[in-house]
N, C-alpha and C positions, 0 to 999 in steps of 0.2 A: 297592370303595367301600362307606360303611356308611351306614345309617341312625340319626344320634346321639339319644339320648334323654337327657336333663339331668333325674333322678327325684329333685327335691325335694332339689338338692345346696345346702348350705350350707357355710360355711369361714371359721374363724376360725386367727387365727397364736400367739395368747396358751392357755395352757391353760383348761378349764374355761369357757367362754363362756355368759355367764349372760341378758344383754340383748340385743335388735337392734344398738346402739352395737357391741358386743364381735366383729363377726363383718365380717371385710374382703369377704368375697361375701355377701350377704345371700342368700335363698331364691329359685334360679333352677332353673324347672320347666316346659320344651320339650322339642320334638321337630324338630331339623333332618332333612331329606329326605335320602335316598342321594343324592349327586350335585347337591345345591348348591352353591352360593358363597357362604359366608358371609364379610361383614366384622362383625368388634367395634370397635367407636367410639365413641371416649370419653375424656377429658383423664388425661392421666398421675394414676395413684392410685386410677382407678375400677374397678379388679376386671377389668380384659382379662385381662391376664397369669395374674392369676391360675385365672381360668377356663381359659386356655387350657390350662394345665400341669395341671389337674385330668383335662382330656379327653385328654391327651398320655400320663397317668400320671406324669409327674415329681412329682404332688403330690397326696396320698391329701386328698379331701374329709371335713371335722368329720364331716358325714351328708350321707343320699342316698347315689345310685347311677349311675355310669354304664351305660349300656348301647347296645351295636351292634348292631343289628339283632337286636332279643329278647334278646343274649347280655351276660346281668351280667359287666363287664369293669373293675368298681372293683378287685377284689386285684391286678388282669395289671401287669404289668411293661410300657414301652411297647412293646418290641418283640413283646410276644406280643399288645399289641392291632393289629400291624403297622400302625402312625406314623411318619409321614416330619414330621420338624419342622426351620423354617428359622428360627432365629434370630435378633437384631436385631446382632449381629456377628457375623463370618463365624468359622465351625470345619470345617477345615481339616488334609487332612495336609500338613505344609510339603516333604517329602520327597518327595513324592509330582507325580507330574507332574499335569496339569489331567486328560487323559485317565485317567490311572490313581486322581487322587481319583473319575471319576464312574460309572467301570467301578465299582471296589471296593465299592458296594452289591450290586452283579449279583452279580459273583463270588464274594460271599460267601455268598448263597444258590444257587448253582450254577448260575447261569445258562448254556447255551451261548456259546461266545466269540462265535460266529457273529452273535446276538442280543447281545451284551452291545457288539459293536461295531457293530451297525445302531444300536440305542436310545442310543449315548454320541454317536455322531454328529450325530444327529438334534438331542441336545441343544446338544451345541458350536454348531453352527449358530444354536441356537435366543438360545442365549446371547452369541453374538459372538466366541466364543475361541479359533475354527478356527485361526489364525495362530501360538496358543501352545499347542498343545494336546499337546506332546512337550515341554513344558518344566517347569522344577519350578516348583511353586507356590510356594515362596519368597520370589522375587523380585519378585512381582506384588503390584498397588496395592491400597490396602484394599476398594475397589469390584469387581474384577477379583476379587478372592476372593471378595465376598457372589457375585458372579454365580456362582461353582462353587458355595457354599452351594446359593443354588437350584435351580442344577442338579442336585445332589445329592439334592435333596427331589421333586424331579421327574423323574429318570431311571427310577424304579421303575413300573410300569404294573399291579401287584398289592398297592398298599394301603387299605388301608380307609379314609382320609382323608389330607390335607397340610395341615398347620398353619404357620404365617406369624405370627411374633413382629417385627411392625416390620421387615420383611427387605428394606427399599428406606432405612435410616437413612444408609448413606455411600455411595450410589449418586449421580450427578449427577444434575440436576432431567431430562436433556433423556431419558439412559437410564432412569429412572424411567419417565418414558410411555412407551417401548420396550417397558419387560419388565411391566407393567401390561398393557398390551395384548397381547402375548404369552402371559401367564399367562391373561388372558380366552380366548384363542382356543385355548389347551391345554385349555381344560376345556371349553368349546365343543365341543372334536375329541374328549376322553377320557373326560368325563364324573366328572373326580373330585370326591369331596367333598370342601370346601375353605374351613378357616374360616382369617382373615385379620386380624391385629390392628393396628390403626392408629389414633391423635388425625389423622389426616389427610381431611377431610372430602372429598378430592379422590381419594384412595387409594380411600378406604373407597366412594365412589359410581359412580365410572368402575370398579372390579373386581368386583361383587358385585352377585347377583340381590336378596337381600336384605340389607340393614344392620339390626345390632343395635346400638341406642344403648346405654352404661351410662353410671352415672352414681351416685354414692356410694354405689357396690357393690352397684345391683341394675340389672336390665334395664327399660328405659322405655319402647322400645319396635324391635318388628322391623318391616321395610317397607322396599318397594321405596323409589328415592331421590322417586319422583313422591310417593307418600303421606309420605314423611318430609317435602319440602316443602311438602302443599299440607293437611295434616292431623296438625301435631303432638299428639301426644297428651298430652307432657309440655310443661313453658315452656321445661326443659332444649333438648330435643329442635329447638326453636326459636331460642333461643339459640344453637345450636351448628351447626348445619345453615343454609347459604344464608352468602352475605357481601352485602351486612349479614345479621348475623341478625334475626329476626321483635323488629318491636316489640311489647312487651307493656307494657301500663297497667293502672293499677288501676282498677274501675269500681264503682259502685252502679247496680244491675239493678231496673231495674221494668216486669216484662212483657216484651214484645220491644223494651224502650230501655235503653240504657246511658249513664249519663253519667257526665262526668270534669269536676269543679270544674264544675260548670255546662255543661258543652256535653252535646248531647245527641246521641245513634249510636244508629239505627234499627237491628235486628239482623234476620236474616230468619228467626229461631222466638223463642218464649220459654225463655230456660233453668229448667230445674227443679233449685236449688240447696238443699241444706240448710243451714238456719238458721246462723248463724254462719263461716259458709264465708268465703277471702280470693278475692274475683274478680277476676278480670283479663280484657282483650281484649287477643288478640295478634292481628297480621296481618302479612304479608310489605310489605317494602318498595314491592314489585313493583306491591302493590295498594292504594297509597293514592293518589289521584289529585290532581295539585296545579292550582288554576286559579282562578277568578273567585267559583267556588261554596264553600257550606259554610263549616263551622266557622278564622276566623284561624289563622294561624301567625306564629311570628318565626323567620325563617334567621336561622343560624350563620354557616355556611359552606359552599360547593358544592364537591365534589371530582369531577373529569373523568376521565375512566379510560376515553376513546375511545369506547365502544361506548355507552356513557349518562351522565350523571351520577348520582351520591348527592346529595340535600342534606340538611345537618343541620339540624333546628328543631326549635324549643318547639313542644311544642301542648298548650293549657290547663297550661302549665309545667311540663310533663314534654318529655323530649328524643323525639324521633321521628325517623327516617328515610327518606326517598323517594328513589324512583329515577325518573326524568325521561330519558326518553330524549333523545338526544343534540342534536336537532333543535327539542326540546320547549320551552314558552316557562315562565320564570319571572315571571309578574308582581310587580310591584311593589309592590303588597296582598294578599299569598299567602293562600289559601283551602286545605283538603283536603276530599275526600270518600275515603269507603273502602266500596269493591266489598263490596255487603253478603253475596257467595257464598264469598268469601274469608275473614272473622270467624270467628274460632274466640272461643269463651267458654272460663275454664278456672274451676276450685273447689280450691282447693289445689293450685295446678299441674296439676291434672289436667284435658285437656279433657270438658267434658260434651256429651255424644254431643245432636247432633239430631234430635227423635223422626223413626223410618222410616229413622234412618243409624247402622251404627255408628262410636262415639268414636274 
């Protein structure tokens, strides 16, 4: 397992990159732990992949440096940074039986047979393909191979991290939380390090200690799934994170009041904004309370989904969302209030930190 360092790595696909616009990863500079879980999350186009394959070595960074544990490993080829990478479609020998694709790592580094058929076992099991596991992979369903993919990326118990390129894309929804939870509780039991690319907000927060959001090709932010939802730091991050996602309005700030076309939202600090900045209040669904009190609304529409409802309304003529539990009454002259612990303020998208917290 390694400890990854991202030193001031940049990357552009066009030659000579002269502007921020010109560079598909903008400047990404962390330090992941040995033996994390990392997920990258973010809509197709926002620089996962590509980061991934930069730490994989399939794809030399503009500038910057990789490095494993103190050791500069941008020239290495991936196999000499010892990477196990699983793909968003499955690779595969077709000729090859299931047990003999997930040996053929072992054996290629000399493993004893002894050990190389304890660990291939361990896996099959792990994976579900005990029943075929003398047979050629040929014949097997496009799902049925991602699973040897994986396994393949996980039979090995001496690499320095496992990377995860979308490797649940034609898996079924029900074996997805299988091998989700599976994977969680390998790294649980092994301890590897293990970054994870997914637009799957589901993926990415059921697998992973920490999430990395991106987002037109830079990082917005990292955090557990509790501070992704209760503290976005970006409006992205908001947006994207939670179903619904966090409503965000536009506000003028005077002191600790925000208002929207005339209504007024008590906040519980004052932000300290510089001069010309775009503000906005975001707040979770979760936490806007609908009832007799506070500022009107006009519903939309209510959508029932069992466990609560959504309802969709204007407020001060912008659209908002509430969640109303299931039980919960909608009055007839709808009112909100919003949980003043919950407010996040932001300046440019960006939230501004509450003095004594940080952003």
């Amino acid at each position: 397992m390694a400890r990854i360092t991202l030193d001031h790595i940049r990357h552009a696909y066009g030659p000579k990159p002269t502007s921020p616009a010109d560079y598909s990863l903008k400047e990404v500079h962390h330090e992941w732990n040995d033996g994390g879980a990392y997920a990258l999350l973010g809509p197709s186009g926002c620089g996962k992949t590509t980061l991934l394959n930069i730490i994989s070595g399939l794809l030399h960074p503009s500038e910057g440096r990789i490095i494993f544990d103190g050791r500069d490993v941008t020239e290495l080829s991936t196999q000499a940074r010892n990477i196990a990478q699983v793909f968003q479609f499955p690779v595969i020998y077709d000729t090859m039986t299931v047990y003999d694709n997930l040996a053929f790592p072992l054996r290629n580094r000399g493993v004893p047979e002894a050990d190389v058929d304890r660990r291939v076992r361990e896996i099959i099991e792990m994976i579900d393909l005990g029943d075929r596991a003398h047979k050629k992979a040929r014949g097997l369903t496009a799902d049925q191979k991602q699973k040897i993919s994986l396994g393949r990326g996980l039979v090995r118990s001496d690499v320095s991290a496992i990377l995860f390129d979308e490797p649940l894309t034609v898996i079924d929804p029900h074996m997805k939380w299988v091998l989700r939870s599976q994977l969680k509780r390998l790294h649980q039991q092994f301890g590897f390090t293990m970054v994870y690319v997914t637009h799957d907000q589901t993926e990415a927060l059921t697998f992973a200690d920490k999430v990395v959001v991106m987002y037109d090709g830079e990082i917005v932010q990292i955090g557990t799934p509790a501070e992704l939802f209760e503290r976005p730091k970006h409006t992205f991050v908001g947006y994207f994170i939670g179903s619904p996602g966090m409503n965000v309005l536009p506000v003028a700030l005077d002191g600790n009041r925000a208002t929207i076309d005339g209504q007024a939202i008590a906040l519980p600090f004052a932000p300290q904004i510089a001069a010309g900045a775009k503000t906005e209040l975001g707040i979770r669904p979760e936490f806007v309370r609908l009832g007799r009190d506070g500022a009107p609304v006009t519903i939309g529409k209510v959508e029932d989904i069992g466990r609560h409802r959504i309802v969709r309304a204007a407020f001060a003529g912008r659209p908002i969302s509430i969640v109303v539990p299931e039980d919960g009454e909608i009055p007839a002259e709808p009112r909100v209030t919003f949980d003043p612990a919950a407010i996040n303020i932001y300046a440019d998208s960006w939230r501004v930190a509450e003095p004594g917290r940080e952003a």
